[in-house]
C-alpha positions as CSV (number, residue, x, y, z in Angstrom):
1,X,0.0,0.0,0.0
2,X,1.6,3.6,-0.8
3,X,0.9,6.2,1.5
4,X,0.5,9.8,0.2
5,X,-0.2,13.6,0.6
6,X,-3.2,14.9,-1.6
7,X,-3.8,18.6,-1.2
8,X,-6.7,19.8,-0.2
9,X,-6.4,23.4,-1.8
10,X,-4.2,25.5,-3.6
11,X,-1.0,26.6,-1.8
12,X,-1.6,30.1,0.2
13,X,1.2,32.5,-0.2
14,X,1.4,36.0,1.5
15,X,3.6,38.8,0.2
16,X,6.0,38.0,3.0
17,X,7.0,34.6,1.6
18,X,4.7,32.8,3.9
19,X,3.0,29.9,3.0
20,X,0.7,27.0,4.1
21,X,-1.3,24.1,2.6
22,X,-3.6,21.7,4.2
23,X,-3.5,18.0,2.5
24,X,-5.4,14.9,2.7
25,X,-3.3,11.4,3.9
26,X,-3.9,9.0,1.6
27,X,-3.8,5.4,1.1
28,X,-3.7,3.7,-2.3
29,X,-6.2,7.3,-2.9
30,X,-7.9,6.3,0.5
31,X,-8.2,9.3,2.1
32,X,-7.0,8.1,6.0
33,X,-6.2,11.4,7.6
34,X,-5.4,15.2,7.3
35,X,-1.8,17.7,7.7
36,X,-1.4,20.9,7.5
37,X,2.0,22.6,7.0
38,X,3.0,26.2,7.1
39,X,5.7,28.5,7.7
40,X,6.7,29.8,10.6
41,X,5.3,33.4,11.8
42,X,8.4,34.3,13.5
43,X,11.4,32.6,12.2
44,X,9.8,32.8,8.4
45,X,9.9,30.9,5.4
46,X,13.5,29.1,6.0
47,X,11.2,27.3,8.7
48,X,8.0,25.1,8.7
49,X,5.7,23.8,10.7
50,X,3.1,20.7,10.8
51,X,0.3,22.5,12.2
52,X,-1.8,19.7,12.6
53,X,-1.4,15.5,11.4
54,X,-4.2,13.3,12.4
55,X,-4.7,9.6,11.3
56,X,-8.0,8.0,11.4
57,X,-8.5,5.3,14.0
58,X,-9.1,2.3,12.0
59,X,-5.5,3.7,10.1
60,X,-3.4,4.1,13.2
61,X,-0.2,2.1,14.2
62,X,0.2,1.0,10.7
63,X,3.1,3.8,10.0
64,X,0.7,6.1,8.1
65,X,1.7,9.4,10.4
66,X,5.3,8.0,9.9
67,X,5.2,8.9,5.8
68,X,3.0,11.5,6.0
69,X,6.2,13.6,8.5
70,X,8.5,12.2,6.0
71,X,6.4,13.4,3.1
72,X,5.8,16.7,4.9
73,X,9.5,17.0,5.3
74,X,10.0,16.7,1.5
75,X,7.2,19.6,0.5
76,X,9.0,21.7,3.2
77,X,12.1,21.0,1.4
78,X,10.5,22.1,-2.1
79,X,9.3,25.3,-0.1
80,X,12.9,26.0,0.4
81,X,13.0,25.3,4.6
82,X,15.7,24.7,6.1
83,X,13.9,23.5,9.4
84,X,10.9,21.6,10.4
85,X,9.5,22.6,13.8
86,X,6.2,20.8,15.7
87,X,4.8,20.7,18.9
88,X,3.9,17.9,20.9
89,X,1.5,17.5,24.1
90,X,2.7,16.0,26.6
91,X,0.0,13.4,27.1
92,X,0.6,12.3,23.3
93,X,2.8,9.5,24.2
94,X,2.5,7.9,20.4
95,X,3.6,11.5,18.3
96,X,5.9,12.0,20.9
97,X,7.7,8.3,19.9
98,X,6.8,9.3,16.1
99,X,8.5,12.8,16.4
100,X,11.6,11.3,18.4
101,X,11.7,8.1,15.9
102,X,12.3,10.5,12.7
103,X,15.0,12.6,14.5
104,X,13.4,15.6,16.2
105,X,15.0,17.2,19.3
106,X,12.8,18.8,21.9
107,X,13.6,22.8,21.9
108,X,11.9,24.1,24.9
109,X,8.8,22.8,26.7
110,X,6.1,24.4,28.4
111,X,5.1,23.1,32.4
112,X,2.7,24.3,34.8
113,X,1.7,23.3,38.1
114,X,-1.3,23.6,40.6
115,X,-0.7,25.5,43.6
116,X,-1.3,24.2,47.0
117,X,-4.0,25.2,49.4
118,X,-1.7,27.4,51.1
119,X,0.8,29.5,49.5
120,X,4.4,28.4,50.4
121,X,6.9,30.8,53.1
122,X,9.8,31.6,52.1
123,X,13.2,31.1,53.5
124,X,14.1,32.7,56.6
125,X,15.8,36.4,55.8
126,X,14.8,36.3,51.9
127,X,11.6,38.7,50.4
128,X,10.2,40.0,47.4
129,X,10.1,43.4,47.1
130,X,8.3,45.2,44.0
131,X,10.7,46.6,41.3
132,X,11.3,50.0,41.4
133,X,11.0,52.2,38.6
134,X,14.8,53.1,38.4
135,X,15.1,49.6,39.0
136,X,13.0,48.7,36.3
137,X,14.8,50.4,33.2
138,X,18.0,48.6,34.0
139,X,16.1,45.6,34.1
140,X,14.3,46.3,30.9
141,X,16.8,47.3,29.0
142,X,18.8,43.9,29.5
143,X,16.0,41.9,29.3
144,X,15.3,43.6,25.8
145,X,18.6,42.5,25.0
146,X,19.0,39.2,26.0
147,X,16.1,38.2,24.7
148,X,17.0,39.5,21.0
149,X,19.9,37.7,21.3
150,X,18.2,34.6,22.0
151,X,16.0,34.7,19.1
152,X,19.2,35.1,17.4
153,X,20.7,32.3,18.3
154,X,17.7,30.8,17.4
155,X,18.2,32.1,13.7
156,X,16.6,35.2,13.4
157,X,18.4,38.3,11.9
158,X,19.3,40.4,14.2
159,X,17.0,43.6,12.8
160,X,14.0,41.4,12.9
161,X,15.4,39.8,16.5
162,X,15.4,43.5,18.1
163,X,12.3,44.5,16.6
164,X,10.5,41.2,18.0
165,X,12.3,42.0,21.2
166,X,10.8,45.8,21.4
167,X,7.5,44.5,20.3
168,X,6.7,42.3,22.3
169,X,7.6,43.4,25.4
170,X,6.0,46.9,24.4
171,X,2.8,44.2,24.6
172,X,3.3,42.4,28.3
173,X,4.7,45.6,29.5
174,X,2.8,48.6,27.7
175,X,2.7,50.6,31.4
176,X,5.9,49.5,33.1
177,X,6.0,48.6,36.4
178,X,1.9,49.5,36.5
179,X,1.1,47.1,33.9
180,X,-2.5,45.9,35.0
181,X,-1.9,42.2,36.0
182,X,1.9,42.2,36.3
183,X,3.9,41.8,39.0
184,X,7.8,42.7,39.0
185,X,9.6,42.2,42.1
186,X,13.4,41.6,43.2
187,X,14.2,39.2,45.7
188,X,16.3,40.3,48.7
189,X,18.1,38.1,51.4
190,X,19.4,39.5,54.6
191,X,18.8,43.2,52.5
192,X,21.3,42.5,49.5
193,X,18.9,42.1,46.5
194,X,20.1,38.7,44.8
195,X,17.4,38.4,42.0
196,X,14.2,39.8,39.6
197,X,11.0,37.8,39.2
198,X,8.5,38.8,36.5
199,X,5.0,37.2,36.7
200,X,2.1,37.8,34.9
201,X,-1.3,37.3,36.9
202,X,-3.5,38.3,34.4
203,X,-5.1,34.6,33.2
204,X,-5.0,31.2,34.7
205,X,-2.7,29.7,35.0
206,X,-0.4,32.7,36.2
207,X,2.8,32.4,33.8
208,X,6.9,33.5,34.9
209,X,8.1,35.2,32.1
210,X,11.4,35.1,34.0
211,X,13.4,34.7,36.7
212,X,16.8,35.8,37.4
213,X,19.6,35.4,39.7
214,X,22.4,37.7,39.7
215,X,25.5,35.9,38.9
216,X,27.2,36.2,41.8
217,X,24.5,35.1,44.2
218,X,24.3,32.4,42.1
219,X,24.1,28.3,43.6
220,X,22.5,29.2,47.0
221,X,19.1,28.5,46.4
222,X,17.8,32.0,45.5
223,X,15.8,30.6,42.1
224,X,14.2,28.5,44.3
225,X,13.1,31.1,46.3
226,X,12.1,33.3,43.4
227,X,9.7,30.3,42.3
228,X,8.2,30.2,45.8
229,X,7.7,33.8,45.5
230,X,5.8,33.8,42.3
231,X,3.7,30.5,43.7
232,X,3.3,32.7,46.4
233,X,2.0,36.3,44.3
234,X,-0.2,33.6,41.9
235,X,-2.0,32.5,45.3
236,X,-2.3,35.8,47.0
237,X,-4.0,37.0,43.4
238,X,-6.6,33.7,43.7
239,X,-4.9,31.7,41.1
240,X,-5.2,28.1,41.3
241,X,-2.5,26.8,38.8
242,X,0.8,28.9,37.6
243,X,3.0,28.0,34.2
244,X,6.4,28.4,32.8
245,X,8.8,27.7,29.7
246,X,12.2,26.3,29.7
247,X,14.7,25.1,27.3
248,X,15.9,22.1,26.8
249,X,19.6,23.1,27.2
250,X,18.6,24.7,30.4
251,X,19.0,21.3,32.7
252,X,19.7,23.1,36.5
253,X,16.4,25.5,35.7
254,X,14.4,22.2,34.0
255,X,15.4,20.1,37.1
256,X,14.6,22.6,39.5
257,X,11.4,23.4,38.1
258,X,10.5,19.2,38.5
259,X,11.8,19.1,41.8
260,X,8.9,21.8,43.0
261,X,6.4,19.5,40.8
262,X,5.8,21.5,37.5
263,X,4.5,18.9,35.1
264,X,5.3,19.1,30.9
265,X,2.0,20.4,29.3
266,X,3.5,20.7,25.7
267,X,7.1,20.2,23.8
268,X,8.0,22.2,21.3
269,X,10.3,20.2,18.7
270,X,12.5,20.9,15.5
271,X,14.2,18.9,12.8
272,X,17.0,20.1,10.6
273,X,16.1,19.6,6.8
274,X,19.3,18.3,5.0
């Protein structure tokens, strides 16, 4: 039996370079399932994405997802990518083997966690205070810049990087340290401020947008007690659950972030194109 893609409609193509196409899985002209590839809105046409690949019941564990990801893979390839990108949740055990199987490495990863009854003390001598507005535009202004740089290490241009960067925190931040529903804080222990935490409490779950330790107060628990101290905002706000991203490479944030019992939701994966 020969497994194939049959499109579904016309290739869509924006003046931008972007483009997308939905397709029928086939079998022997059997239609068995449905993917949909695009490119990606942020790293742009060197990239695509499977949006979407579902197999029929009656179809499944027979390798027809397998060729329709290699098959996706190849139209990518005639689009030009240089990079295939997906994401996984976490309770998809079977794409998760499919993904891994055909040689796609997990990026980052997305975890939340439901808060306790009670919100959790911190250590003795440690608090949160809230940011202060001198405080804040030093703290802007590097965050602004590190995270341009990690969208170029990511493969952006750096133009397009900086741009993202301004944008989108002009959107989470549009009023500074008064942004309805955010809360920016440093963490202090015995008085010496060790660390920033920056939490927004405007949906549910709350989400850390990040959380930083100053270098040299580094390996003495602080990021820890930054965590407690966003658990501890998210509960004082009436939040019930509170979320995060980390990256893969990331292993002392990713194991620190199990051991207070945040759980995978979704993986975000990516497969170079050869």
């Amino acid at each position: 039996m020969t497994t194939t893609l049959r499109p579904t409609g016309p290739l869509q193509k924006s003046a931008d370079g972007a483009k997308s196409r939905t397709y029928e899985v086939c079998v022997n002209s059997r239609p068995v399932g449905g993917i949909e590839l695009a490119t990606h809105p942020v790293f742009g046409p060197a990239v695509a994405q499977i949006k979407d690949l579902r197999i029929d019941e009656p179809d499944r564990r027979r390798g027809r997802g397998t060729v329709a990801a290699l098959a996706a893979e190849e139209v990518a390839r005639g689009w030009g990518c240089r990079r295939i990108e997906t994401i996984v949740p976490a309770e998809a055990t079977a794409a998760h083997r499919l993904v891994t199987s055909l040689g796609y490495v997990e990026r980052n990863r997305h975890m939340t966690k439901t808060l306790a009854a009670a919100p959790p003390a911190l250590p003795v001598g440690v608090e949160g205070r809230p940011m202060s507005e001198a405080a804040y535009e030093v703290w802007l202004a590097r965050k602004k810049d590190d995270y341009a740089h990690d969208w170029m290490e990511r493969g952006v241009p750096e133009a397009e990087a900086r741009a993202k960067s301004d944008r989108d925190h002009a959107d989470h931040l549009g009023q500074g340290i008064a942004t309805p529903g955010v809360r920016l804080s440093v963490l202090a222990h015995a008085g010496t401020e060790v660390g920033t935490l920056w939490l927004a409490l405007y949906d549910d779950p709350a989400f850390v947008f990040d959380v930083e330790v100053d270098a040299e107060h580094r390996g003495q628990g602080h990021g820890r007690s930054l965590m407690l101290l966003a658990e501890a905002q998210a509960h004082e706000a009436g939040i019930s659950r509170i979320g995060l991203n980390v990256f893969a490479g990331n292993a002392p944030a990713l194991r620190l972030y199990q051991s207070l019992g945040y759980e995978p939701v979704t993986y975000y994966v990516y497969k170079p194109l050869l």
